[in-house]
Structure formats: structure tokens, C-alpha cells
C-alpha positions as CSV (number, residue, x, y, z in Angstrom):
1,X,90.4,145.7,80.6
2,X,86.5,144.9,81.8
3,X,85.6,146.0,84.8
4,X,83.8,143.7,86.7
5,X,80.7,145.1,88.3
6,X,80.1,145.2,92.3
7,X,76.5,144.7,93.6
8,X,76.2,147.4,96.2
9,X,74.3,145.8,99.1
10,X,73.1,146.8,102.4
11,X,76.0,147.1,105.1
12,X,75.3,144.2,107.7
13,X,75.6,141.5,104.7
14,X,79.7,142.3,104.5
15,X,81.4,139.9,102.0
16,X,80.6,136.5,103.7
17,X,79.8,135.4,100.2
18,X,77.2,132.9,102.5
19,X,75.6,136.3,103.9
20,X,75.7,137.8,101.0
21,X,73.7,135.1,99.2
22,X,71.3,134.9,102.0
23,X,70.5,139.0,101.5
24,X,69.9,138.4,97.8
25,X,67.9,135.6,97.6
26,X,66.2,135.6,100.7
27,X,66.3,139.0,103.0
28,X,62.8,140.9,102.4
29,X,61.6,138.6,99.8
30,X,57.8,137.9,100.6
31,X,57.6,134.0,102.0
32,X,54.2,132.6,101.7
33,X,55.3,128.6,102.0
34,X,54.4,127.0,105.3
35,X,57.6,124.6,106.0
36,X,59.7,128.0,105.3
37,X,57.9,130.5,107.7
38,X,58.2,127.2,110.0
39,X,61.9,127.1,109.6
40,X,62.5,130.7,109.6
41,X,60.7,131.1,113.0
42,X,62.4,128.7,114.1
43,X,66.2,129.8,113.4
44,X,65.3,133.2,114.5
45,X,64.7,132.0,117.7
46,X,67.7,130.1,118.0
47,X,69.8,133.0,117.2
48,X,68.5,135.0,120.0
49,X,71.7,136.1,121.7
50,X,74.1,134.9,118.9
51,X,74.5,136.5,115.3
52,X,73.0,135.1,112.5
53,X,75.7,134.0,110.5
54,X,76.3,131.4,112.6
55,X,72.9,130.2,112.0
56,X,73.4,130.4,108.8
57,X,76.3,128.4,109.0
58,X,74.5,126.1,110.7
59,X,70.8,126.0,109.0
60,X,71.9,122.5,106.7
61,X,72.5,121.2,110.0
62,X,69.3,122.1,111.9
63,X,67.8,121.1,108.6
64,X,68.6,117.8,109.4
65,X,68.3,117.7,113.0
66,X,64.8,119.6,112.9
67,X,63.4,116.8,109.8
68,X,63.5,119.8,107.0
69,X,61.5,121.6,109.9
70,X,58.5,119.8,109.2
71,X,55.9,120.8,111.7
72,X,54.2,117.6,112.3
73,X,57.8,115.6,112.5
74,X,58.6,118.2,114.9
75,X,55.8,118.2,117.0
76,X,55.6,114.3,117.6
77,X,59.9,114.7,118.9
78,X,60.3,113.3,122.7
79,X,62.9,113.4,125.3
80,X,64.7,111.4,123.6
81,X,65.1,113.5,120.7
82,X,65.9,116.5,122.8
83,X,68.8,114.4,124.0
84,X,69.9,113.8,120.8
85,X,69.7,117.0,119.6
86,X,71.7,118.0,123.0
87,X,74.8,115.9,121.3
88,X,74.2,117.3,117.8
89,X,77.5,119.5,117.5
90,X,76.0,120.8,114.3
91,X,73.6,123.1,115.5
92,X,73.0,125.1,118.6
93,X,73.0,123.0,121.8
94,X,70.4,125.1,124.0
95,X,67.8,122.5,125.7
96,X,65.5,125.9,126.1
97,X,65.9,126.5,122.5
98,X,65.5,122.8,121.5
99,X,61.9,122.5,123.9
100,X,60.6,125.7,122.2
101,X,60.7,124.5,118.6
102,X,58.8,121.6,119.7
103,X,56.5,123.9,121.8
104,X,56.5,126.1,118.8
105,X,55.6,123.3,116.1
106,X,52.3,121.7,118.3
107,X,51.5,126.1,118.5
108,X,52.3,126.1,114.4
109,X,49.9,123.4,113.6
110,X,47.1,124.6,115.9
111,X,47.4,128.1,113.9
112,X,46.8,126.5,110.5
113,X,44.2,124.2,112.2
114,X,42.4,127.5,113.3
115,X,43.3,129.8,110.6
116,X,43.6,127.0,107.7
117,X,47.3,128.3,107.4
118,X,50.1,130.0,109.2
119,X,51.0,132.0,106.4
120,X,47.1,133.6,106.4
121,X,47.5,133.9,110.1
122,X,50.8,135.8,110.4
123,X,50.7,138.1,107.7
124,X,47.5,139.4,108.7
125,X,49.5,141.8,111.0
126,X,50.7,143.3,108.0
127,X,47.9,143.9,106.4
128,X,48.9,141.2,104.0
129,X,51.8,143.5,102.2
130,X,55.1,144.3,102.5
131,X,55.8,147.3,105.0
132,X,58.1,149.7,104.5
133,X,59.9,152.0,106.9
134,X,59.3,155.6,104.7
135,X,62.4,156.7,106.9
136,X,64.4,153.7,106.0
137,X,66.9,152.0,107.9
138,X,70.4,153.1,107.9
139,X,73.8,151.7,110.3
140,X,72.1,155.3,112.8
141,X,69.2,154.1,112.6
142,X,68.3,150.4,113.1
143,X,64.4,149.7,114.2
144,X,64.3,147.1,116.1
145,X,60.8,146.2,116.7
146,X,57.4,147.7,115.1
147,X,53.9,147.8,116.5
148,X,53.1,145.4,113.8
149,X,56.1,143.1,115.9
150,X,54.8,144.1,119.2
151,X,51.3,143.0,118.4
152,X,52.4,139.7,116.2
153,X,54.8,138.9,119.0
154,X,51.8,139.2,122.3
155,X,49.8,137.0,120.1
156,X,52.2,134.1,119.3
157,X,53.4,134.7,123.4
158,X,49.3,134.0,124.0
159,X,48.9,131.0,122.0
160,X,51.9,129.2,123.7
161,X,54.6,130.2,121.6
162,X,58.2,131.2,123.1
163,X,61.3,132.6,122.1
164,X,59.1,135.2,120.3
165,X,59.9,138.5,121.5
166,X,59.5,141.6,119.5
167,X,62.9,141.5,118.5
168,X,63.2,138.2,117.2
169,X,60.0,138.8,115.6
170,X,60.8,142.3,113.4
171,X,64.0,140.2,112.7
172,X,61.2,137.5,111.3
173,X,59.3,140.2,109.7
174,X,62.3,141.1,107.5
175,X,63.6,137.7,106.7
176,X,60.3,136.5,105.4
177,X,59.5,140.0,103.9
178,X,56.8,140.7,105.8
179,X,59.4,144.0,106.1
180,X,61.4,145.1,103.7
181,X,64.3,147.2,105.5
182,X,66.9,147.3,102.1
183,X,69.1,150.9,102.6
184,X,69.1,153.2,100.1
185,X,71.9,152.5,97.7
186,X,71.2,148.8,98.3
187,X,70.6,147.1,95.0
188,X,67.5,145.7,96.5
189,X,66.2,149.0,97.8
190,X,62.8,149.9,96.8
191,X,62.1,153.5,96.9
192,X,59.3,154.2,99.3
């Protein structure tokens, strides 16, 4: 009889075969393409307050609702798109949550006005390179924020951005692999 081989990944991804797809495809992979780091911010501030899988769940939806989170699309939407979006059952129905991504898409497009993109902009807080916890994270010990997330996160707050608090911004940080927090044993992990 074969055995069939079982990826060991880290604990939060469970065996949503969804979540699990999102950790090893996307989690801590370096993102450098501007509609995606859009998107990303985005959904991360939208899940402030709820779990991410149900963004997940969602994300073809707010694809749609949010015009493949183009920027410019989203920066032109009105009231009346905040309306409809209100009656869109397939995404998360918060007005503050709907005004910020517009707020946050006319902020997004200033950024690459000023620094020519956002991705230049945003991962200059990293030094431009993946950082790595050298204590790792484990289920005891989940970091939260970073002074790398602190720092991004007064910035973006500055320029006009909002739902950008530290949190949701080290939870950025690791989906756009900005951080890569893989546990040890994870097959992902990369030894520090």
C-alpha cells in the first residue's frame, strides 16, 4: 500500500483545503505587483475584527465589487457605489470599511505618484527584503506587530490612509511577504 505524503504546515492554516491553499501559494511569498499589494491592503483591512477565512471566502466577491481592486476604478467610486456595495451580500457590508478603500485607493495612487510605485514605497520599511523573526513564531508566541509595522503603519495613518493599524499592517507584512513568519516544521519554513 502507498502512503500518501502529508504537507506539514504551520498550525493556523487547519485543513480548510481554501486556507490551506492560501498558505502555500500566497502566505510569505514576496509580492511586488501593484493591483495585489492594492488588494491585499485592502482585504486586510476589512478583516479587522473578523477572521480571515471569511475573507477569503469572500475575496472573488470583493474582486468583483472592488473592479479587480484596480486603484484608479476605485478611487473615481461615489455614493452611489458605496450604496451598492452596502447591498452586496457577497462581501463585508461595513460603510466604514467600504469609505476607507476608496480613501485608501486616492492615498495608493498618490504614493506611486510620489514614489513612482507603491511597491518601492512600502517595502522600503523593510529594507527591501524579507524579515525574519530569528525567534520564530510559534501558537506561545504570536508577534503581532513589529517596529517595521509600527513605523509603516504612522506613515500610511499620515498620508490619509485608515484602517491601517499596526496589526492589520504586520498581518500585511506577512501576506505579501514583506515577513515571513513560517513555524519551524512548516514545509515552508526557512531556517533563520
Amino acid at each position: 500500500m502507498k502512503t500518501v505524503k502529508v504537507k506539514t504546515r504551520c498550525w493556523w492554516a487547519g485543513n480548510d483545503p481554501l486556507y490551506c491553499d492560501y498558505h502555500d501559494k500566497e502566505w510569505g511569498v514576496p509580492l511586488h505587483d501593484e493591483q495585489r499589494l492594492f488588494e491585499m491592503l485592502i482585504l486586510e483591512g476589512f478583516q479587522a475584527g473578523l477572521s480571515w477565512i471569511t475573507i477569503l471566502r469572500k475575496r472573488d466577491n470583493f474582486r468583483k465589487a472592488f473592479k479587480k481592486f484596480d486603484p484608479k476604478k476605485v478611487a473615481k467610486f461615489t455614493a452611489k457605489d458605496v450604496q451598492r456595495l452596502m447591498h452586496d451580500e457577497g462581501i463585508v457590508r461595513n460603510r466604514l470599511k467600504i469609505e476607507a478603500a476608496i480613501t485608501n485607493a486616492k492615498a495608493f495612487l498618490a504614493i506611486q505618484k510620489e514614489f513612482g510605485s507603491f511597491d518601492k514605497y512600502i517595502w522600503q520599511f523593510t529594507n527591501y527584503k524579507t524579515l525574519r523573526d530569528p525567534k520564530g513564531m510559534t501558537k506561545k508566541r504570536i508577534r503581532p506587530t513589529s517596529p517595521e509595522s509600527d513605523a509603516l503603519s504612522k506613515d500610511l495613518k499620515a498620508r490619509g490612509f485608515k484602517f491601517v493599524g499596526s496589526t492589520i499592517i504586520y498581518a500585511h507584512m506577512q501576506a505579501t511577504g514583506m515577513v515571513d513568519d513560517h513555524v519551524e516544521g512548516c514545509f515552508k519554513y526557512v531556517k533563520r
